[in-house]
C-alpha positions, -999 to +999 in steps of 0.1 A: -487+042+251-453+059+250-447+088+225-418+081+203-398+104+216-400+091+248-391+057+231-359+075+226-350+086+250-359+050+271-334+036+242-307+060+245-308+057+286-302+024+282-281+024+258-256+047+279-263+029+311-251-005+287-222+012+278-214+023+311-213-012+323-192-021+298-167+001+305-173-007+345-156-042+339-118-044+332-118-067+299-144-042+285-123-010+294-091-025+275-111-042+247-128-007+237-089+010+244-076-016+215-107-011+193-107+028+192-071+030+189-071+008+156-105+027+142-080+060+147-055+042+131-078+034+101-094+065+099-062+088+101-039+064+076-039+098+051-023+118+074+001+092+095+016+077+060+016+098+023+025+069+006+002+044-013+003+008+003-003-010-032+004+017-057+039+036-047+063+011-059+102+015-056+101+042-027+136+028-017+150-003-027+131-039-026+130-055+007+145-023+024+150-024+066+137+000+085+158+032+088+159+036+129+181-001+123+212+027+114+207+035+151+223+000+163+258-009+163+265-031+131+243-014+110+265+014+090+253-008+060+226+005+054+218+035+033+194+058+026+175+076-004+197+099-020+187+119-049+213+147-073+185+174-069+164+177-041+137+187-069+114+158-072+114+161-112+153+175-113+140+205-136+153+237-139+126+259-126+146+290-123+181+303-138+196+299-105+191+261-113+216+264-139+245+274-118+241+239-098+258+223-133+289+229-146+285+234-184+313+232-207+311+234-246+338+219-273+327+243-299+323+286-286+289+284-314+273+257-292+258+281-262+243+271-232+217+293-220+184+296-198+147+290-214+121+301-192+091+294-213+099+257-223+101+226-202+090+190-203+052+184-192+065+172-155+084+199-143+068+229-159+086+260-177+117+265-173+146+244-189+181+245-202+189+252-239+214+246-261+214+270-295+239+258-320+247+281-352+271+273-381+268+293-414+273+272-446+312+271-456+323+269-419+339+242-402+321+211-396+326+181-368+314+172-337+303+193-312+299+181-275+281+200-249+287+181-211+265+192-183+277+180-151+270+176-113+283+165-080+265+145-061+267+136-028+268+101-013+274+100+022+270+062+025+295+035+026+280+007+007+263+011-027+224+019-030+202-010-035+195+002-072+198+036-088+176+052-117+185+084-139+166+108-156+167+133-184+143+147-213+154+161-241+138+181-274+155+191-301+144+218-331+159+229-364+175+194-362+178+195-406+215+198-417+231+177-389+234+137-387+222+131-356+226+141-321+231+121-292+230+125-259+249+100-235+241+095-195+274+089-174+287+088-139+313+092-130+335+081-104+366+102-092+389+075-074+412+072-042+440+069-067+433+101-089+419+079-117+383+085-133+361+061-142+331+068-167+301+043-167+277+052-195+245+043-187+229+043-224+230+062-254+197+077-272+201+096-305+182+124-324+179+125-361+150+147-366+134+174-349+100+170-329+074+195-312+075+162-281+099+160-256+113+127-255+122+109-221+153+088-210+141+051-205+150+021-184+184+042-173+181+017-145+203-006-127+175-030-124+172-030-165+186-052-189+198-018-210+220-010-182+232-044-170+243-054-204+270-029-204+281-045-170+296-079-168+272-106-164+257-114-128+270-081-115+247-056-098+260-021-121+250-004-088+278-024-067+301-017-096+295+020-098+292+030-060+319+010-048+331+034-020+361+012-013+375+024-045+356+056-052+359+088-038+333+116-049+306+105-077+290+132-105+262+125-129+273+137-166+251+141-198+272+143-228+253+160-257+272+152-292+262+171-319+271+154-352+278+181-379+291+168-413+276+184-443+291+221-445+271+227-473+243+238-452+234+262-427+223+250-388+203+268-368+197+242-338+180+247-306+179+221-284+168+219-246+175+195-214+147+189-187+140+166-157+179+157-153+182+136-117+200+107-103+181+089-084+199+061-058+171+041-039+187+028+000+182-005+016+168+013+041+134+031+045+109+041+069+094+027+098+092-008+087+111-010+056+098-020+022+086-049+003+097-071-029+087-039-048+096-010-029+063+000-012+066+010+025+051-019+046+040+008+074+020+022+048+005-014+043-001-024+083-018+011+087-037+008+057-044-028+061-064-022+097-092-007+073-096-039+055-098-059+086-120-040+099-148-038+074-138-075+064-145-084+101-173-062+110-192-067+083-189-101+075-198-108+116-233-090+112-240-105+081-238-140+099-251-124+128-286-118+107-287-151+086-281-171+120-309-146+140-330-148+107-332-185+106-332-195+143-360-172+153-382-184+122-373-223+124-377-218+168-411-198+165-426-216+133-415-252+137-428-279+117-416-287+084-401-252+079-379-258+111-366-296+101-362-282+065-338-250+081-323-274+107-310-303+081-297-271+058-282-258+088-266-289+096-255-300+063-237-267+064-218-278+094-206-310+080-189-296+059-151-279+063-153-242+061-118-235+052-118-256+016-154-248+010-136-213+013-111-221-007-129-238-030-159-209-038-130-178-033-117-197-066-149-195-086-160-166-075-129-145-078-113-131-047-121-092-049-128-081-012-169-076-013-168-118-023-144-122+007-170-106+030-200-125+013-184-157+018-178-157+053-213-141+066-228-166+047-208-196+060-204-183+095-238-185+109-248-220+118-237-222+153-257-192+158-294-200+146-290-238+165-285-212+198-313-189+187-337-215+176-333-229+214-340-196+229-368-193+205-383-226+218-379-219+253-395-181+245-425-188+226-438-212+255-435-181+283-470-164+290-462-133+272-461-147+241-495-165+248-509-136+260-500-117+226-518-150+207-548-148+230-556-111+219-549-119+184-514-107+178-502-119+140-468-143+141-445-113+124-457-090+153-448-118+178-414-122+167-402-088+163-420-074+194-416-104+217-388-131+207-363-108+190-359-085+219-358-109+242-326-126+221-303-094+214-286-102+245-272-132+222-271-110+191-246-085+210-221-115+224-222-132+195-212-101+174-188-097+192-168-130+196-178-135+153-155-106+142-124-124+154-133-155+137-141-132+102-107-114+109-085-148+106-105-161+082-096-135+062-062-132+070-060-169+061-073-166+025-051-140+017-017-156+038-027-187+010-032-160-017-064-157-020-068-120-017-079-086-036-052-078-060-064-041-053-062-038-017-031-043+011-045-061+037-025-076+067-032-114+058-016-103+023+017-086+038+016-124+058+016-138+024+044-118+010+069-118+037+068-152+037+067-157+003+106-147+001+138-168+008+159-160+045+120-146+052+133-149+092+157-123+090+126-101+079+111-098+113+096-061+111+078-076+082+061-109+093+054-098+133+036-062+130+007-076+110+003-107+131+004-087+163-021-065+148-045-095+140-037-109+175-049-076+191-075-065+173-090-102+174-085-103+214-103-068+218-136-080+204-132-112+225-129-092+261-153-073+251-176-099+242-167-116+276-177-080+293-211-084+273-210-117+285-207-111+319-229-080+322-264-101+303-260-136+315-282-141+342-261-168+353-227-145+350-237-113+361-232-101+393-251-081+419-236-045+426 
């Protein structure tokens, strides 16, 4: 008897002389080209995209083209991200930060000055302070301290939406009414006029060891829209370029001083101030209805169909090999009882049964893959169970009952060999089959809420109006389905080809 290692090395000599015949016919050189591309694909999605394909929402604005569209004539629409402070949190890290603002005072006791040791929990140490001081007796009224800062907007229609940022924390707060502290920008016009557009108003009445943040200072909120009029987009308002001529993001900080009686000793600080203007235009494929990059999503989305097709393909694979080889070998009753299941399974439409059990079940990913292993194997074990018949009548097999071989023995030493050939071509033409089926669930919406995958981005794009006009959103995933569908099928015909008696050819 062979040693097991030289059962190894038998296997792996045949299993390279296999491959090498694979890769000898044409269909299989080009089907294992597609395959190994999209497996690099899937495995280097970290480095080819940072972004999140279901997490990272409002990278740009919603349903963003792609940015190499600005290349084409007609396009000098389109804009891109443009942010006040290249900073992602808008902080001021350093005291060199301080001379991007231009700081003005109404009152020489309210002084503007550098902290080094305080700033809000995003951007670290480091922040701009404010110390007001007013002795009791002396002159009362409101204070205003404006921080200011050009920004620059190269682009000649208004961003898709626009967000701005500031936190603030205020101490020693006692013997003033309130402070408040008011975002603007502000546009400088073509006629010398200046427009203001306050973007909300947040006041301070006490002091507070938390920093508080600026919220929904967003052109997509109803705080900011309802001091626009009604149905108009404050971003098409406020970046009108037609009319416009340089823009600058303002925070006006109003100190409200009316009891002289008292002494004030106030010491207040400003973090995290950006403007943030999100383009409708972005990446290599643009964005979705939320703002997350769809190239993020097709790369991503090649790992779903992968382990969606690949494993639900072998888990048919075995069910089907399972059941044929055991209904072929044993016969009798077991074999009517697995053929009538198997063909009352047939009967029966596999897209609504789909449908149906995706809807009780719940459609997380791992219930996706169950389903269609289990409902994708009947073809298969009415093939096997053939072969098996055919087998289990050759003298081999009777020569392993005549020395008293057991039936388990039988079929894993003798039939199941002899049936791989099937086993490999099957496999092989099954994943394309698992892929659409797939892709289908989730194009009807049946698909993890937690996961991108390229049937979902099908379901998205055309789940919008004027969806046509969104071309580098509805053809990339369906040309990535197409291909990596047609690479398992030539290489199932090269497997095909190569153990088919009937098929192969002499060399």
């Amino acid at each position: 008897m062979a040693t097991r290692q030289e059962r190894i090395i038998f296997d792996v000599k045949r299993l390279t002389n296999f491959t090498k015949a694979v890769l000898s016919e044409p269909r299989g050189v080009v089907g294992v080209a597609i395959i190994v591309l999209f497996i690099l694909v899937a495995l280097g999605a970290p480095l080819m995209t940072p972004y999140d394909p279901y997490r990272d929402e409002y990278l740009a604005g919603d349903y963003a083209s792609p940015s190499w569209l600005r290349a084409l004539p007609g396009n000098v629409h389109l804009s891109e991200n443009t942010v006040l402070l290249n900073e992602s949190s808008g902080g001021f890290n350093n005291p060199a930060a301080l001379s991007e603002w231009n700081i003005s005072s109404s009152d020489p006791r309210a002084i503007a000055m550098y902290s080094s040791n305080v700033g809000d929990l995003k951007s670290g140490p480091g922040s701009l302070a404010i110390e007001y001081v007013r002795e009791s007796g002396e002159a009362t009224g409101t204070v205003e301290v404006i921080i200011e800062k050009d920004l620059d907007y190269p682009y000649v229609d208004a961003p898709k939406r626009f967000t701005a940022n500031y936190s603030f924390l205020a101490n020693g707060v006692e013997g003033l009414q309130e402070i408040q502290v008011q975002a603007v920008i502000v546009r400088r016009n073509h006629d010398g006029s200046v427009d203001n557009f306050a973007l909300g108003t947040d006041k301070f009445l006490s002091s507070s060891d938390l920093w508080s943040v600026a919220t929904e200072l967003d052109s997509y909120s109803g705080r900011v829209k309802n001091l626009f009029p009604a149905t108009q987009d404050p971003s098409l308002i406020i970046f009108n370029t037609t009319v416009g001529l340089s823009f600058s993001y303002r925070l006006r900080i109003s100190i409200v001083d009316s009891d002289g009686s008292k002494n004030v000793h106030l010491v207040a600080f400003v973090d995290g101030a950006n403007l943030r203007m999100h383009g409708n235009s972005f990446g290599w494929l643009g964005t979705d209805q939320v703002g997350r990059d769809i190239f993020s999503q097709l790369v991503y989305g090649c790992r779903i169909s992968l382990l969606v097709g690949l494993l639900s393909a072998v888990l048919s694979v075995v069910i089907g090999l399972f059941v044929g080889v055991v209904a072929g070998y044993v016969g009798s009753l077991v074999d009517e009882f697995l053929m009538r299941f198997t063909d009352m399974l047939l009967v029966l439409p596999n897209l609504p049964l789909l449908l149906v059990l995706i809807a009780v079940l719940g459609p997380s990913m791992w219930n996706l893959i169950l389903l269609i292993g289990v409902l994708g194997w009947m073809g298969f074990a009415r093939v096997v169970r053939s072969q098996t018949l055919s087998l289990k009548e050759r003298p081999f097999v009777e020569a392993a009952k005549a020395v008293g071989a057991r039936k388990l023995y039988i079929i894993t030493r003798h039939i199941v060999p002899n049936v791989m050939s099937l086993v490999y071509v099957t496999l092989a033409l099954s994943v394309p089959g698992s892929i659409i089926a797939e892709a289908a669930l989730s194009f009807l919406g049946l698909f993890d809420p937690s996961v991108m995958s390229w049937g979902r981005m099908l379901h998205d794009s055309m789940a919008i109006s004027r969806s046509v006009e969104k071309w580098w959103w509805i053809m990339p995933p369906g040309l990535a389905i197409a291909a990596l569908s047609l690479s398992f099928i030539l290489i199932g015909y090269a497997i095909d080809d190569i153990l088919n008696p009937k098929l192969r050819q002499r060399r």
